[in-house]
C-alpha positions as CSV (number, residue, x, y, z in Angstrom):
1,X,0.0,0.0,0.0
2,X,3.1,2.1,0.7
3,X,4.3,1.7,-2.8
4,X,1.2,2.9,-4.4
5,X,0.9,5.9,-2.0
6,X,4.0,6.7,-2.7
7,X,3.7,6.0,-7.2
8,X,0.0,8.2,-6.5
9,X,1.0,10.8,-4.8
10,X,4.5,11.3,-7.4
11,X,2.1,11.6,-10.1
12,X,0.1,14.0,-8.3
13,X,2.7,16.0,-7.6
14,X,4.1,16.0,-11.1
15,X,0.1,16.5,-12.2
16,X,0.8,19.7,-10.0
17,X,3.4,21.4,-12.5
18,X,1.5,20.3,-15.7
19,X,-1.7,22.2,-13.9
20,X,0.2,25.2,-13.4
21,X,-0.5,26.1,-17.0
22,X,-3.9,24.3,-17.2
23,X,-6.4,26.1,-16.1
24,X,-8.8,23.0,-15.7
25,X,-6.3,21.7,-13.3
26,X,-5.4,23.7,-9.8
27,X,-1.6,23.0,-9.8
28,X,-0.1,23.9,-6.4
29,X,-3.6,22.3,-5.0
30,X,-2.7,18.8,-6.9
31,X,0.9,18.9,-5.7
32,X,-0.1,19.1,-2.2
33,X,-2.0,16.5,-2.9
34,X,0.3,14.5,-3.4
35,X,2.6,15.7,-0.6
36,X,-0.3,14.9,1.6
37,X,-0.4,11.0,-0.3
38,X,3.1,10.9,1.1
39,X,2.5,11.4,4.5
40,X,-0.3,9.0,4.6
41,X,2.2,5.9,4.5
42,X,3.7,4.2,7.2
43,X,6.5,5.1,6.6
44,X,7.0,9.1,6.0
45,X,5.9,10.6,9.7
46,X,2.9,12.5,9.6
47,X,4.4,16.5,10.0
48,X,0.7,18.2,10.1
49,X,2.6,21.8,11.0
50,X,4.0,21.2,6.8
51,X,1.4,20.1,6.0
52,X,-1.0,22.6,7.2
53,X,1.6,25.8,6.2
54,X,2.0,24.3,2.7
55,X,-1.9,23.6,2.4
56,X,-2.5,27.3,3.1
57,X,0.1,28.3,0.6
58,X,-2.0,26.0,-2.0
59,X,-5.2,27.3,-1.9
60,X,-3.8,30.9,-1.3
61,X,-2.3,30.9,-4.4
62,X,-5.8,29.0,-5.8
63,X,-7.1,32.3,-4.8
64,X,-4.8,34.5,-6.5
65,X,-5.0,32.7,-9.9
66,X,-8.4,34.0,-10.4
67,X,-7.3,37.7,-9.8
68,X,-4.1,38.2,-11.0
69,X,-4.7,37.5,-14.7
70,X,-8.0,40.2,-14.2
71,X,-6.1,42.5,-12.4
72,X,-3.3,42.4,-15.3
73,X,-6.3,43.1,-17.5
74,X,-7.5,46.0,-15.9
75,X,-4.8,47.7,-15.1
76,X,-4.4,47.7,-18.8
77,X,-7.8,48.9,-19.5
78,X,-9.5,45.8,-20.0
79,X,-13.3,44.8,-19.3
80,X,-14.9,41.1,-18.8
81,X,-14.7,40.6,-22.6
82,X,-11.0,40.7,-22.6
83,X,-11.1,38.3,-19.4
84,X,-13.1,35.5,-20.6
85,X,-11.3,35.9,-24.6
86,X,-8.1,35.2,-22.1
87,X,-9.2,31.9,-20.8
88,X,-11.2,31.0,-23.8
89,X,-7.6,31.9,-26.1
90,X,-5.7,29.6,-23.2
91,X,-8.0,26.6,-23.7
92,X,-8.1,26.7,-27.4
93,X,-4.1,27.2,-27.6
94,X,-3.8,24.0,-25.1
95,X,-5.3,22.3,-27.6
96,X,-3.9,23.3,-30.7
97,X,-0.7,21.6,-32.3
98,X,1.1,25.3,-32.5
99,X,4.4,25.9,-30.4
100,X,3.8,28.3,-27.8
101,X,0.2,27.6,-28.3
102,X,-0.8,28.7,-25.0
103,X,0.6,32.0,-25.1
104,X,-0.8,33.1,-28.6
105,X,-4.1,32.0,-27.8
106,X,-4.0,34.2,-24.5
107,X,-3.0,37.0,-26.3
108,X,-5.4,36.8,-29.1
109,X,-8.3,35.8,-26.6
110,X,-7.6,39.0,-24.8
111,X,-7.5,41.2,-28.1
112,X,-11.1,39.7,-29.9
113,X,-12.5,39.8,-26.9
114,X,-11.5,43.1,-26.1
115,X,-12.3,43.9,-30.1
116,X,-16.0,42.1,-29.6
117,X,-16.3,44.5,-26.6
118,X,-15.7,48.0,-29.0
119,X,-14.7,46.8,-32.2
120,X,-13.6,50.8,-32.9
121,X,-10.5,50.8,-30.3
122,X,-7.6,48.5,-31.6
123,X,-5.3,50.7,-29.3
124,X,-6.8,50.1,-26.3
125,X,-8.0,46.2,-27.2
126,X,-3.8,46.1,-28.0
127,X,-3.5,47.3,-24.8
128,X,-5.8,45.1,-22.7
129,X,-4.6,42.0,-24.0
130,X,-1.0,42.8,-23.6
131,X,-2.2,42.9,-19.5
132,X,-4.2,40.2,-19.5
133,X,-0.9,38.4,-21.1
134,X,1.2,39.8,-18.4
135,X,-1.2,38.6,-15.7
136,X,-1.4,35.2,-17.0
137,X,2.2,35.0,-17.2
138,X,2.6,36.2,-13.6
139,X,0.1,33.8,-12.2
140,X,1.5,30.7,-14.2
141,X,5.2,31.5,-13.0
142,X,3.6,31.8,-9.4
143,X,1.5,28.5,-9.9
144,X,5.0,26.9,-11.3
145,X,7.0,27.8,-8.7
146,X,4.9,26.6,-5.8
147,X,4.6,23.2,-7.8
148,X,8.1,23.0,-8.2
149,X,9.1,23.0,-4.5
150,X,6.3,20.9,-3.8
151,X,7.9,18.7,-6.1
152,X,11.4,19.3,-4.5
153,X,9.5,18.9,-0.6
154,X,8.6,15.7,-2.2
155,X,11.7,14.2,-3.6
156,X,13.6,15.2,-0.2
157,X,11.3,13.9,2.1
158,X,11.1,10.7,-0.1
159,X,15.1,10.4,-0.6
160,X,15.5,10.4,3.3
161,X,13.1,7.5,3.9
162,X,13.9,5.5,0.4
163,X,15.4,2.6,2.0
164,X,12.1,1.8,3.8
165,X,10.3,2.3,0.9
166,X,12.4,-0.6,-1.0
């Protein structure tokens, strides 16, 4: 059972750094998910201080992922339109066989939407979706970074009880 707690809760954690540019997937949340499958073994002792403190890191940043790419909007001058063209632009560059797919699509969600908002003002639709590309670029080097020393929490904690593990 160890074994599979252990196999789990690496793939969460490595789930955790793919979600931190997926915006279907909450990737600090999913990592300390899987730091949280670690502790549950026998074999790892249950340290509910890191856990807790790392938990609150998670869904703080949760929290900030659905303001930061707004804020970046606004503060550019951007409405709802330019918002929902950013995460609509994201999804549709995930899927889409184009390098750097991800980034184009938020950029050029931001600027129709913005363009569907007041078809008139290029400048400022330029404008919004330059912020909203900033903000998602913020929040996804935030969400990476958490998942990456969630990763690292992992690998340490595992490395210093491996030889119980095999």
């Amino acid at each position: 059972m160890d074994i599979f707690l252990l196999l789990l809760g690496f793939l969460f954690v490595c789930l955790g750094i793919i979600g931190s540019f997926l915006p279907v997937l909450p990737g600090p949340l999913t990592s300390w998910l899987g730091l949280f499958l670690l502790h549950f073994t026998k074999i790892i002792p249950t340290d509910w201080t890191f856990l807790g403190i790392t938990l609150a890191i998670a869904v703080l940043i949760w929290i900030l992922d659905y303001f930061i790419p707004a804020i970046g909007t606004k503060k550019f001058g951007g409405t709802k339109y330019g918002v929902y063209g950013t995460t609509i632009g994201l999804i549709i560059g995930l899927l889409s066989p184009i390098p750097f797919g991800m980034l184009i699509g938020t950029f050029l969600g931001a600027f129709i939407g913005e363009l569907i908002y007041d078809n008139k003002d290029t400048n400022r639709a330029l404008k919004a979706s330059f912020g909203a590309f900033i903000g998602f670029l913020a929040s996804a080097t935030i969400k990476f970074s958490i998942a990456i020393v969630y990763f690292v929490f992992f690998i340490i904690q595992f490395w210093e009880f491996k030889g119980d593990f095999f």
